[in-house]
DRENSEBA-52442 format. One record per residue: residue in three letters; x, y, z of N, C-alpha, C in turn. Coordinates in steps of 0.2 Angstrom, whole numbers, padded with zeros to 4 digits, always signed. Layout:
! residues N
ALAXYZXYZXYZ;...
//
This chain:
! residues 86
UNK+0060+0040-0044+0057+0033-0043+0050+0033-0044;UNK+0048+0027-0047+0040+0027-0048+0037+0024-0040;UNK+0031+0027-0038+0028+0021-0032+0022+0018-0034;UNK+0026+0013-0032+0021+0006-0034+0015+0004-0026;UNK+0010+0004-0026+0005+0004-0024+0002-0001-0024;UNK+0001-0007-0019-0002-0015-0022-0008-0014-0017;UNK-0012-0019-0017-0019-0019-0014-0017-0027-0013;UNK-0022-0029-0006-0022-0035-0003-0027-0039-0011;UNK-0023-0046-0009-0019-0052-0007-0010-0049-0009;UNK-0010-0043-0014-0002-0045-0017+0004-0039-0012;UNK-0002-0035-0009+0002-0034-0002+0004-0038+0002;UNK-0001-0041+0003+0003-0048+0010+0006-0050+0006;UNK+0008-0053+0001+0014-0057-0002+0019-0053-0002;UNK+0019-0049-0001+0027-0042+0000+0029-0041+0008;UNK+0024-0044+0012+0027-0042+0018+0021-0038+0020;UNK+0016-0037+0021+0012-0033+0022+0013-0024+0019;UNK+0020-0023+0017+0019-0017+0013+0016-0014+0006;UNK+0014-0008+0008+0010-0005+0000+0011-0002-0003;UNK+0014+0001-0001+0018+0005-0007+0027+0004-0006;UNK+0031+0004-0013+0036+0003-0014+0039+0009-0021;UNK+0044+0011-0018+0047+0013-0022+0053+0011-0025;UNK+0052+0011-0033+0056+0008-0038+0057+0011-0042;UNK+0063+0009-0049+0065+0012-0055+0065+0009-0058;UNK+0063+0009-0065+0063+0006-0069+0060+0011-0079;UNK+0063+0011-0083+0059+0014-0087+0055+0010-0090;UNK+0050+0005-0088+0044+0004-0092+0041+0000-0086;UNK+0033+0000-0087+0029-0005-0082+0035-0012-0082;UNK+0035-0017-0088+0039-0022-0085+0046-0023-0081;UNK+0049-0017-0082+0055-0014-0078+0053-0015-0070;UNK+0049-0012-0069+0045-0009-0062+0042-0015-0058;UNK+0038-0019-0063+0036-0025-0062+0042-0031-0059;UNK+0047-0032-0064+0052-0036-0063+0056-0036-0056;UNK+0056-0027-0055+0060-0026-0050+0056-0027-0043;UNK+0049-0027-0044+0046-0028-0037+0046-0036-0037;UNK+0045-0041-0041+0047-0048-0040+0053-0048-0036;UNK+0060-0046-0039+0069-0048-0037+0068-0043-0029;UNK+0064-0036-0028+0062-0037-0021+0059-0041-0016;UNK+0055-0042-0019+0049-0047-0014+0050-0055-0018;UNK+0052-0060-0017+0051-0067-0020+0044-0068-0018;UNK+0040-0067-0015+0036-0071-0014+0029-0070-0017;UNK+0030-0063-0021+0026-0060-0027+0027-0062-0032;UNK+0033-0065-0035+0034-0068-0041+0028-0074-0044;UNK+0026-0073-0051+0021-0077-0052+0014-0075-0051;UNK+0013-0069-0045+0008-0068-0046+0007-0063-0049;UNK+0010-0058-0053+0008-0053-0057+0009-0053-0063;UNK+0015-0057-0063+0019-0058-0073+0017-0063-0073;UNK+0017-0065-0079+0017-0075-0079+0023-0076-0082;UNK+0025-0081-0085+0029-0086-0088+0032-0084-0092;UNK+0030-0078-0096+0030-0075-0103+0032-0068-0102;UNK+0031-0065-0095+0032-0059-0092+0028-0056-0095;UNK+0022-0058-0096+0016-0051-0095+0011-0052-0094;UNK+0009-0047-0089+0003-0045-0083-0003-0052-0084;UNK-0003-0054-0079-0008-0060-0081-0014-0059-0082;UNK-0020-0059-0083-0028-0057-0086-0031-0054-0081;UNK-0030-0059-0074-0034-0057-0070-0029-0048-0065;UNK-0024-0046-0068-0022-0041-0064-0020-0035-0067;UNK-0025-0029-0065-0025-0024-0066-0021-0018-0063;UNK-0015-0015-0070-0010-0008-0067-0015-0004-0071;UNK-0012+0002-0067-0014+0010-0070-0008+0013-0067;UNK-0006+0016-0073-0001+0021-0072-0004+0029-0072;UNK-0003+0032-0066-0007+0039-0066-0014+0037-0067;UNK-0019+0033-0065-0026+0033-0067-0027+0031-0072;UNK-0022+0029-0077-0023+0027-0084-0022+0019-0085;UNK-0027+0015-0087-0022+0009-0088-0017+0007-0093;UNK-0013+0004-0089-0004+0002-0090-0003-0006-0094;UNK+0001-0006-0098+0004-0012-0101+0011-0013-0100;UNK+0015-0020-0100+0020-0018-0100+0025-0014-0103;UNK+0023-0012-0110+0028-0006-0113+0027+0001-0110;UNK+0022+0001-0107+0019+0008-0104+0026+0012-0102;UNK+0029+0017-0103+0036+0022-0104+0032+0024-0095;UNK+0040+0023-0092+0038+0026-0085+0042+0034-0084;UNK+0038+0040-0079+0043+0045-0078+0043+0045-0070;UNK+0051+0047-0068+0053+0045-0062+0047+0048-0055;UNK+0041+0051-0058+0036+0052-0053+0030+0051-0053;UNK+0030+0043-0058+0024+0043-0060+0021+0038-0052;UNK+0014+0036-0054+0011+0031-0046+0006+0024-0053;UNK+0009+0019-0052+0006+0013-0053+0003+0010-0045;UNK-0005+0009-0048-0008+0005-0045-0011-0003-0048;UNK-0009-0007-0043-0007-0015-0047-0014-0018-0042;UNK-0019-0017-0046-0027-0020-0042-0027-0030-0045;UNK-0029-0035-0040-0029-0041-0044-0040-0040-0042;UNK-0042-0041-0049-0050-0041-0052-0052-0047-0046;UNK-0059-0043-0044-0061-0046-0039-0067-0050-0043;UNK-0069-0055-0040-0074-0059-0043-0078-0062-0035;UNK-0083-0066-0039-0086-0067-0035-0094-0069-0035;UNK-0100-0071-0031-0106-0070-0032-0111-0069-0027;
//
């Protein structure tokens, strides 16, 4: 199973949890299945189209990730949302 690793605000929409282990063979796999766990994350990562919205940022093992990104059952996505600000 991949673990998935969210950073606040999309922790608190999970329940306060950060990390989550999941399966899936690709980032959108992985992604899908962390919405059908937590409803309350849906919309905030995928959009309407199911793919990663602009402002949020995956790496799979340190690398940046897309939805076709091929997963292996020990890889660690980190799902950062782009801070802004002045």
């Amino acid at each position: 199973m991949a673990v998935v690793r969210l950073r606040a605000p999309l922790s608190e929409l999970a329940g306060g949890k950060r990390e989550h282990e999941l399966t899936g063979a690709t980032v959108l796999d992985v992604l899908r299945r962390l919405e059908q766990e937590n409803p309350a994350i849906a919309g905030w990562i995928l959009d309407e189209r199911a793919t990663i919205r602009q402002h949020i940022n995956v790496f799979v093992n340190g690398e940046r990730g897309r939805e076709e990104t091929i997963l292996a059952a020990d890889d660690r996505i980190h799902i950062l949302p782009s801070i802004s600000g002045g």
